[in-house]
SERO-4910 file (N, C-alpha, C, O; in steps of 0.05 Angstrom, whole numbers):
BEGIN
 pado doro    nc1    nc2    nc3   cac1   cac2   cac3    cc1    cc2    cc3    oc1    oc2    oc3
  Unk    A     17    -24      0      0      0      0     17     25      0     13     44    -15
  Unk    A     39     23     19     52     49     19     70     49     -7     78     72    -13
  Unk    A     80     27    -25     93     37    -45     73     37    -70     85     31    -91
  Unk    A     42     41    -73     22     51    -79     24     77    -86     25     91   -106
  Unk    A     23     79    -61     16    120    -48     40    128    -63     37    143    -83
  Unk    A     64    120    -56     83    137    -67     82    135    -99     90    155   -112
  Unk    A     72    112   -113     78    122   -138     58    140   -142     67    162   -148
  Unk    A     30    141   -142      5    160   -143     19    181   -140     22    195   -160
  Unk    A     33    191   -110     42    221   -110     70    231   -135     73    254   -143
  Unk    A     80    215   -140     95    206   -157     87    218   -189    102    228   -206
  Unk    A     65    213   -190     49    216   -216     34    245   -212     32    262   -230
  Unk    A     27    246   -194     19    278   -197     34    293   -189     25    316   -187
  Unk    A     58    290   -181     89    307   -192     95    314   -214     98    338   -219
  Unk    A     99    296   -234    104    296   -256     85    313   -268     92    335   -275
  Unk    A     55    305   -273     36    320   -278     30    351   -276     19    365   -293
  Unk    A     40    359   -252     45    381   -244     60    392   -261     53    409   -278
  Unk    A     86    384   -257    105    403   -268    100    399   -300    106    418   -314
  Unk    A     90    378   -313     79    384   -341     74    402   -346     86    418   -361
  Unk    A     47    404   -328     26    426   -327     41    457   -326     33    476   -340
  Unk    A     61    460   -308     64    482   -302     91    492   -322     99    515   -318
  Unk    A    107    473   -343    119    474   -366    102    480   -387    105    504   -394
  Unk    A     86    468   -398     70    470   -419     39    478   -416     25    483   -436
  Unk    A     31    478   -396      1    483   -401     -7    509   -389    -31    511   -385
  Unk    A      8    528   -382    -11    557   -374      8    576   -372      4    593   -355
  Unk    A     30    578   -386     50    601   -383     66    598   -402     72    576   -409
  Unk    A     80    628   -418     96    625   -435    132    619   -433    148    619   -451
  Unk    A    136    613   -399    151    607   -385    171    619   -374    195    612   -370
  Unk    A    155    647   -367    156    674   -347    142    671   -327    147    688   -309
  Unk    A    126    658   -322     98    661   -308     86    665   -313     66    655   -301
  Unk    A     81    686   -339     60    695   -345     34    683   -358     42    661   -368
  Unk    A     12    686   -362     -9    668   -368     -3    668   -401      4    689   -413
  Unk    A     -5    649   -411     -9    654   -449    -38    663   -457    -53    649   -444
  Unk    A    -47    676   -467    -76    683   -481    -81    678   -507    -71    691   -526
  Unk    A   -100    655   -510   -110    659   -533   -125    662   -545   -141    676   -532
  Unk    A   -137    656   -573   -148    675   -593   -126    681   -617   -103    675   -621
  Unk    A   -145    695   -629   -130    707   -651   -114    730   -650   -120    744   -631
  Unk    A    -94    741   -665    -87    772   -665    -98    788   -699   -106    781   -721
  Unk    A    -94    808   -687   -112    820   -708   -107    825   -734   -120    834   -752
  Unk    A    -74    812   -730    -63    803   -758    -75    769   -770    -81    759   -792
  Unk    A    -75    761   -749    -93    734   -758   -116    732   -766   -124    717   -783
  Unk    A   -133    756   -748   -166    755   -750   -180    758   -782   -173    777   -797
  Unk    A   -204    737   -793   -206    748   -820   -188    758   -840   -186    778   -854
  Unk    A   -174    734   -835   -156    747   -870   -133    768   -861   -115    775   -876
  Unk    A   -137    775   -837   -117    796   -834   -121    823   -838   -103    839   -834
  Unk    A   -144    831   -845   -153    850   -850   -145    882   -840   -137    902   -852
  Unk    A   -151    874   -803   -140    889   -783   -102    895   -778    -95    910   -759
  Unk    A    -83    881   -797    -63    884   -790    -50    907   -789    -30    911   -777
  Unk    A    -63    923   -805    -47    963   -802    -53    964   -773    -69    951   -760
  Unk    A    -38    981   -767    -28    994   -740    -60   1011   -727    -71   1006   -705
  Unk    A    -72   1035   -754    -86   1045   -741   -119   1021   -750   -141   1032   -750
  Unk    A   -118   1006   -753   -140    983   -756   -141    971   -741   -162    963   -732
  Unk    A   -111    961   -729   -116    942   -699   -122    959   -682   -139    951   -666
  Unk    A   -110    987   -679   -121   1008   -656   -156   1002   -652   -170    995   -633
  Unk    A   -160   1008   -680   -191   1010   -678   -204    982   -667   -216    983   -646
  Unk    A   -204    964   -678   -209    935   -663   -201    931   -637   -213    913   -625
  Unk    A   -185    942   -628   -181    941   -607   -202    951   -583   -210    940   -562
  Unk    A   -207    980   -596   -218    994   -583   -254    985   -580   -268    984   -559
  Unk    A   -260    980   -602   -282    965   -604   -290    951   -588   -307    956   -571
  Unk    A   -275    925   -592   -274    901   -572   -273    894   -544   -287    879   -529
  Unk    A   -244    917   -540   -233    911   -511   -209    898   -513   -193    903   -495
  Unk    A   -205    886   -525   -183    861   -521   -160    861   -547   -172    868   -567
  Unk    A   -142    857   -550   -117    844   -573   -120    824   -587   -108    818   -608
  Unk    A   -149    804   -565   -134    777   -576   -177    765   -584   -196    764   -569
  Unk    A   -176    761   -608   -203    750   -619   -213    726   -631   -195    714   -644
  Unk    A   -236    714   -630   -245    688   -625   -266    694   -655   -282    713   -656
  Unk    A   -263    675   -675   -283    677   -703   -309    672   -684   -313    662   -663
  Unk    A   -323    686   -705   -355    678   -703   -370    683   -719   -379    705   -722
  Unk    A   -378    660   -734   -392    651   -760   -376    671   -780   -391    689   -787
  Unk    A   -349    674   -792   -343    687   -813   -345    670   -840   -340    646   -839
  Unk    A   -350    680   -859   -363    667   -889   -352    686   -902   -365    706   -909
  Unk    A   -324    683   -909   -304    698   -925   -314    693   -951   -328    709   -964
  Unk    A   -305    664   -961   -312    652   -977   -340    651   -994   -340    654  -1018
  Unk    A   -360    648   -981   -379    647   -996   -388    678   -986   -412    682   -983
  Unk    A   -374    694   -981   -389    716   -985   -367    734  -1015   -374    756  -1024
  Unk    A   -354    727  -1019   -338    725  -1045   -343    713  -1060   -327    714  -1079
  Unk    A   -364    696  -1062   -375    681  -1084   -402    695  -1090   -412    700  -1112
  Unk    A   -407    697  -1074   -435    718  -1073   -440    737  -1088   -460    743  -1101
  Unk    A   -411    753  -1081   -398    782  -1094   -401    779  -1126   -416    792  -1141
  Unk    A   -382    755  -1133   -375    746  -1162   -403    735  -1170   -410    750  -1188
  Unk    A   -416    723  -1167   -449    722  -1173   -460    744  -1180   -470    749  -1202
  Unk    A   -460    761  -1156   -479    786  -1167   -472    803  -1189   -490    814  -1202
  Unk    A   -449    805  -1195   -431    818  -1211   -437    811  -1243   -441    827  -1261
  Unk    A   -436    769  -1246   -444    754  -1257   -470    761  -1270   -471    761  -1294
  Unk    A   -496    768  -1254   -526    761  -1252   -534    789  -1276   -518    807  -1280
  Unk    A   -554    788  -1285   -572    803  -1301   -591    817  -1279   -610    805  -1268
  Unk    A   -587    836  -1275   -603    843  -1250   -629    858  -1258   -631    868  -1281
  Unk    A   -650    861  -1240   -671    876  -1251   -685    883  -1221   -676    873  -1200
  Unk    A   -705    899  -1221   -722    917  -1203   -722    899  -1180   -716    908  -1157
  Unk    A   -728    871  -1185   -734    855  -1154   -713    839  -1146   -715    826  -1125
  Unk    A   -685    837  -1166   -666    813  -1149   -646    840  -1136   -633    859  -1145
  Unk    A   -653    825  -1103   -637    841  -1087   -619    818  -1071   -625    808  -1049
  Unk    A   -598    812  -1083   -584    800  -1066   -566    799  -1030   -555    819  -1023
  Unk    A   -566    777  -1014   -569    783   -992   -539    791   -986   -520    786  -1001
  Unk    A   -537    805   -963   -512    801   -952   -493    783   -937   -508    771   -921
  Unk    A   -464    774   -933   -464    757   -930   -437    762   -901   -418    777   -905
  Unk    A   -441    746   -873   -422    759   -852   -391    753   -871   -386    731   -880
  Unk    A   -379    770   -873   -343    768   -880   -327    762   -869   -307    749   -874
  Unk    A   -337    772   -847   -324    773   -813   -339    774   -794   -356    791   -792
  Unk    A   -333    752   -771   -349    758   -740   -332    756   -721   -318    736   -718
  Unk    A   -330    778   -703   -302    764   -679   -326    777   -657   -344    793   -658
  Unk    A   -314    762   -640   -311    767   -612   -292    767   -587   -280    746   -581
  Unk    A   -291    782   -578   -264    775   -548   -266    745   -544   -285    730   -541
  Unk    A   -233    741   -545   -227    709   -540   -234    707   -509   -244    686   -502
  Unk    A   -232    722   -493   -242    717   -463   -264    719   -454   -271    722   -430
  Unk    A   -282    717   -477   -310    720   -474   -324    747   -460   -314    768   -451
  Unk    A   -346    740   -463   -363    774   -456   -384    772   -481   -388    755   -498
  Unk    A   -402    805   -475   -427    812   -484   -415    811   -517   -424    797   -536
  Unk    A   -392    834   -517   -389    843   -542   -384    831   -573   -371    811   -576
  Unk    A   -392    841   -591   -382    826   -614   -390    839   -636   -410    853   -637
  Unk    A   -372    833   -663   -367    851   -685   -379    830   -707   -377    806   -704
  Unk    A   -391    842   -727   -396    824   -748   -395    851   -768   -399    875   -762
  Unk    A   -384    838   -798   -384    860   -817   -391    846   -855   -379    836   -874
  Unk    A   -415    855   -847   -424    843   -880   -419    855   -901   -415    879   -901
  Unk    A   -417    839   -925   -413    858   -952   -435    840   -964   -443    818   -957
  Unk    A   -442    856   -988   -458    852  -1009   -463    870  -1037   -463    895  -1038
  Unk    A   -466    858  -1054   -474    879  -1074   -503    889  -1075   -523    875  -1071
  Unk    A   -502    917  -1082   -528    935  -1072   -532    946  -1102   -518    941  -1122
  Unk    A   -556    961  -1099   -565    981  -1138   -556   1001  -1133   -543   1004  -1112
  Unk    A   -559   1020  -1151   -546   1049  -1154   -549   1071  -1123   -566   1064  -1107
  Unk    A   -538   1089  -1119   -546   1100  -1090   -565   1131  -1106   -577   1132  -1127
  Unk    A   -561   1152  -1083   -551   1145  -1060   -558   1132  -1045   -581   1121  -1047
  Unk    A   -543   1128  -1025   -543   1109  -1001   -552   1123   -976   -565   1112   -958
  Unk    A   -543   1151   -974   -546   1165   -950   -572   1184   -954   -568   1191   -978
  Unk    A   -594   1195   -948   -618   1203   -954   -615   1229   -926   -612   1228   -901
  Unk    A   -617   1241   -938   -623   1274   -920   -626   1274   -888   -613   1288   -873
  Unk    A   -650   1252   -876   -664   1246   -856   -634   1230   -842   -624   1239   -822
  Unk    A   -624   1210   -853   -603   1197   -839   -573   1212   -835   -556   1211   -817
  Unk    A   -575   1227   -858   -556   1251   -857   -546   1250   -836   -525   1240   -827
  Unk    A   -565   1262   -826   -574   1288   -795   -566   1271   -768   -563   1281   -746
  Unk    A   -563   1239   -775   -550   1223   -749   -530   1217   -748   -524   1210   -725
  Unk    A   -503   1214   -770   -482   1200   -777   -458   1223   -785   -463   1247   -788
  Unk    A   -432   1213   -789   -414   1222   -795   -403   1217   -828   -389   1198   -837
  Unk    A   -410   1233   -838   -397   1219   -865   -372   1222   -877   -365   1245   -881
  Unk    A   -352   1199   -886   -323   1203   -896   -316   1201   -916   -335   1196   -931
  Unk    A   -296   1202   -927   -283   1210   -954   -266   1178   -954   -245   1171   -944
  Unk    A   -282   1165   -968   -278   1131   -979   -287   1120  -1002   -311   1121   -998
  Unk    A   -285   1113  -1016   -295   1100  -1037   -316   1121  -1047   -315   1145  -1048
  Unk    A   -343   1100  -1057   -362   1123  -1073   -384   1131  -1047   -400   1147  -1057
  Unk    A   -391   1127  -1018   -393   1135  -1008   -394   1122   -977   -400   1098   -978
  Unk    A   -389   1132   -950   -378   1127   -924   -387   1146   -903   -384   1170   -900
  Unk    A   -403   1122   -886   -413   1133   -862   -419   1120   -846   -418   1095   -850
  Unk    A   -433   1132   -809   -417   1116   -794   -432   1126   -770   -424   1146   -757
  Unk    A   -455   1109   -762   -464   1121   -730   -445   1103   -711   -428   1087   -719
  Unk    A   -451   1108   -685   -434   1093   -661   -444   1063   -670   -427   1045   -671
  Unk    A   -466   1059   -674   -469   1023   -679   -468   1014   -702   -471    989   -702
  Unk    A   -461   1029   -732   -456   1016   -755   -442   1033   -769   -449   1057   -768
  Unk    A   -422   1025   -785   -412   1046   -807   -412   1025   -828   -407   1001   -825
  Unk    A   -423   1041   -861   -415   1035   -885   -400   1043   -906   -393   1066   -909
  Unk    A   -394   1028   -918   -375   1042   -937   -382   1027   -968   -384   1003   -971
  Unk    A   -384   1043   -986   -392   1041  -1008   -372   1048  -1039   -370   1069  -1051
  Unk    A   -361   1024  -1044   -348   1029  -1075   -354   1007  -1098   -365    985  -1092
  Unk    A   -348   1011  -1120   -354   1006  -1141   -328    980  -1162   -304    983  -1166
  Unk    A   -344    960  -1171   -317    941  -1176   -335    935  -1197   -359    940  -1200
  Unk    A   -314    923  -1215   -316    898  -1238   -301    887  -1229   -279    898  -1223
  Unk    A   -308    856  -1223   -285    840  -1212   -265    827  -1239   -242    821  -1235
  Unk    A   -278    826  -1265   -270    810  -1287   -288    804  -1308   -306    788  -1302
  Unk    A   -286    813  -1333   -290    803  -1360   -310    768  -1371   -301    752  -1387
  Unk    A   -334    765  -1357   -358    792  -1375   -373    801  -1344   -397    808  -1346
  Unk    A   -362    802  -1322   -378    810  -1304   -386    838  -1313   -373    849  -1330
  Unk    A   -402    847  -1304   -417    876  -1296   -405    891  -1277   -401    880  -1256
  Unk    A   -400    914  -1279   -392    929  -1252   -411    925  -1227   -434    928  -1233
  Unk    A   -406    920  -1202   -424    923  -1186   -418    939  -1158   -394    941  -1151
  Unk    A   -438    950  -1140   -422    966  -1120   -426    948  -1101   -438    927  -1103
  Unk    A   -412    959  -1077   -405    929  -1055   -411    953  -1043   -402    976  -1043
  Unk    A   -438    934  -1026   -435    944   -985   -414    935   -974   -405    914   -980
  Unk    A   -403    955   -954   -394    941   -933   -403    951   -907   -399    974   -900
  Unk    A   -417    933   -893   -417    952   -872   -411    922   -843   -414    898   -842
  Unk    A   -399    948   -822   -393    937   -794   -416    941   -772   -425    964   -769
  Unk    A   -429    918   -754   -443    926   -731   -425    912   -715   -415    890   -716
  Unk    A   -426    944   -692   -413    940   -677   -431    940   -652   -455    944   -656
  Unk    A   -422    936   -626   -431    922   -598   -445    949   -595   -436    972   -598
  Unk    A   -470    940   -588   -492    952   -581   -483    973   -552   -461    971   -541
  Unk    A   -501    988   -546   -505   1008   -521   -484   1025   -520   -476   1035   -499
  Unk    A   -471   1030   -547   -454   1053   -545   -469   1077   -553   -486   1075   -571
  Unk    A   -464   1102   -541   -474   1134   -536   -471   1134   -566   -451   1123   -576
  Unk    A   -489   1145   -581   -490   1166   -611   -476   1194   -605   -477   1208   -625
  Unk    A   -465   1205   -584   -448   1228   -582   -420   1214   -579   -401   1230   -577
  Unk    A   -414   1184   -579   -386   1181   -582   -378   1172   -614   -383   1151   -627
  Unk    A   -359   1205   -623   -360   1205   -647   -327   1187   -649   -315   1187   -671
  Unk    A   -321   1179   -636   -295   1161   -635   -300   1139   -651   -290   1129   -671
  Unk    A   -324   1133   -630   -333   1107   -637   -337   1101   -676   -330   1082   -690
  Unk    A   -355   1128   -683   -363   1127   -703   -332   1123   -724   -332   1106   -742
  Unk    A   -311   1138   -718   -292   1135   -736   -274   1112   -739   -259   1108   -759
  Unk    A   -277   1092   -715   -262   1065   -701   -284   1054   -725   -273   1050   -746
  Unk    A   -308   1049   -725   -329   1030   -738   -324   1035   -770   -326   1017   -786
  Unk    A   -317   1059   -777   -314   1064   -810   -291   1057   -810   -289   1048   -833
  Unk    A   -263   1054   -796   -242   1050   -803   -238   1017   -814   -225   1006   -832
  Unk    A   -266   1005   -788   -266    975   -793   -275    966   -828   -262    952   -844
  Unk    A   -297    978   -831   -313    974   -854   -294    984   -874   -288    968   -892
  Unk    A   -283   1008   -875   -263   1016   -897   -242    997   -901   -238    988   -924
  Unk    A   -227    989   -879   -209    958   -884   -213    942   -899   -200    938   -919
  Unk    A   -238    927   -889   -248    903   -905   -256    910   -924   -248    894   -941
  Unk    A   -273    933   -939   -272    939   -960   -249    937   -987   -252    931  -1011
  Unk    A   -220    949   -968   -206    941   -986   -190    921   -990   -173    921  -1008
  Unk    A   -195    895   -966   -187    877   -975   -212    858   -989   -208    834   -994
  Unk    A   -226    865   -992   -249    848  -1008   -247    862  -1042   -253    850  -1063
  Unk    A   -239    885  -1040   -231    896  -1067   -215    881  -1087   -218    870  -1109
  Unk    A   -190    886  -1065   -165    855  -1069   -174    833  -1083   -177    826  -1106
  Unk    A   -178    824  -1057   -191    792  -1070   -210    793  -1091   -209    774  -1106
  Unk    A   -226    811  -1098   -243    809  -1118   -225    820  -1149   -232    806  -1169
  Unk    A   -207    841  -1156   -186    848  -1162   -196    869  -1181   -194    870  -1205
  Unk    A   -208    886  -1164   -231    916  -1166   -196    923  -1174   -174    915  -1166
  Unk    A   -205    943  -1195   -185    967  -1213   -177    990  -1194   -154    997  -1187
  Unk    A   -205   1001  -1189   -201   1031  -1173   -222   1034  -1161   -239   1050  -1171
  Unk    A   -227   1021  -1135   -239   1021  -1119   -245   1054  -1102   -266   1066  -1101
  Unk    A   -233   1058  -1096   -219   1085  -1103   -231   1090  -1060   -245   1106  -1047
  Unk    A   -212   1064  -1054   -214   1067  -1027   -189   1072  -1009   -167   1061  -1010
  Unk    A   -200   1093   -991   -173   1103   -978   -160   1085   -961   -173   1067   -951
  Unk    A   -122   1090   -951   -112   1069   -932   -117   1087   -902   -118   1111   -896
  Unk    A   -119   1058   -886   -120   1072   -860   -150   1082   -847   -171   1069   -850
  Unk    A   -149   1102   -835   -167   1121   -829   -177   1144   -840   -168   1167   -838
  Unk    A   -204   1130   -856   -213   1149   -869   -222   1178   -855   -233   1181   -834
  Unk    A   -212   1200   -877   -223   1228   -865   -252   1235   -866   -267   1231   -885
  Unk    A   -259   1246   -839   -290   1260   -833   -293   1283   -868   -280   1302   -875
  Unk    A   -311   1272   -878   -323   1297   -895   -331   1331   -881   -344   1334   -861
  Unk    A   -320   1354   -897   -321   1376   -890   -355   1384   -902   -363   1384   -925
  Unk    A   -365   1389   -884   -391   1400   -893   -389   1424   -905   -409   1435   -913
***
């Protein structure tokens, strides 16, 4: 019995110190965190400096966890509509590009759809009067809970030109007087815009890098 016990304690020695080699520290002490980084997240989208600022800020956190992103078939979607003969009633849907959330869990979370839309405008007098609008593509704007951004592609020969939504919803119960917020949310949507431009291999999207500028009224 007693040379039992000792191997048992024996075994969760070893165990231990496994544990405390490989399983919860980068071997400083410190805890490892994971998730994604925002060079990883979606394609990478977020990897400029002032893009991860903004995700950052959004979120809360550095480090992000997918949720339901449909890169892919929302790029097929794109090339479809582009493809399609369109008329008065085919309104094609949009499709999530990207979904993150804090890898440490919580309320918050980002999703940002694209789709192709009909001719604009997009922004109508009445909505004007709530949003911030920026200097992006063919047009960009941006309350505290959603910003869009709007430009114009032919992806390829015999497609059709078509314009691409993009827009970001961002985590609910943020103030409409935090105009931060509003420029963090267009910076997101302006990103992915131009990497969905990319991938689609739009001419002159004619979308800005970075952080797009507030329009001068």
């Amino acid at each position: 019995m007693r040379t039992l016990v000792a191997g048992i304690g024996a075994a969760v020695a070893v165990a231990a110190l496994l544990t405390g080699c490989s399983g919860g520290n980068g071997g400083d002490g410190t805890e490892e965190t994971g998730g994604l980084t925002a060079a990883e997240a979606c394609g990478g989208f977020a990897k400029g400096a002032p893009v991860a600022a903004a995700l950052k800020a959004v979120l809360g956190t550095e480090r992000y966890e997918d949720n339901l992103s449909k890169p892919d078939e929302a790029l097929t979607a794109l090339r479809d509509s582009a493809a399609e003969e369109w008329s008065d009633s085919y309104r094609p849907q949009p499709v999530t590009y990207c979904g993150l959330r804090p890898a440490e869990g919580g309320q918050k979370d980002l999703k940002i759809e694209v789709g192709a839309v009909g001719k604009g405008p997009y922004l109508n007098s009445k909505l004007a009067e709530k949003v911030t609008s920026y200097d992006s593509g063919l047009e960009a704007f941006s309350s505290s809970g959603l910003g869009s951004v709007y430009f114009s592609c032919r992806p390829e020969a015999p497609a059709h030109e078509i314009v691409v939504e993009t827009t970001v919803w961002g985590p609910a119960g943020v103030p409409e007087t935090d105009l931060e917020q509003r420029t963090r949310l267009i910076t997101l949507a302006n990103a992915t815009a131009r990497q969905v431009a990319t991938a689609l291999g739009c001419a002159d999207p004619g979308l800005v890098e970075g952080v797009p500028p507030a329009r001068r009224s």
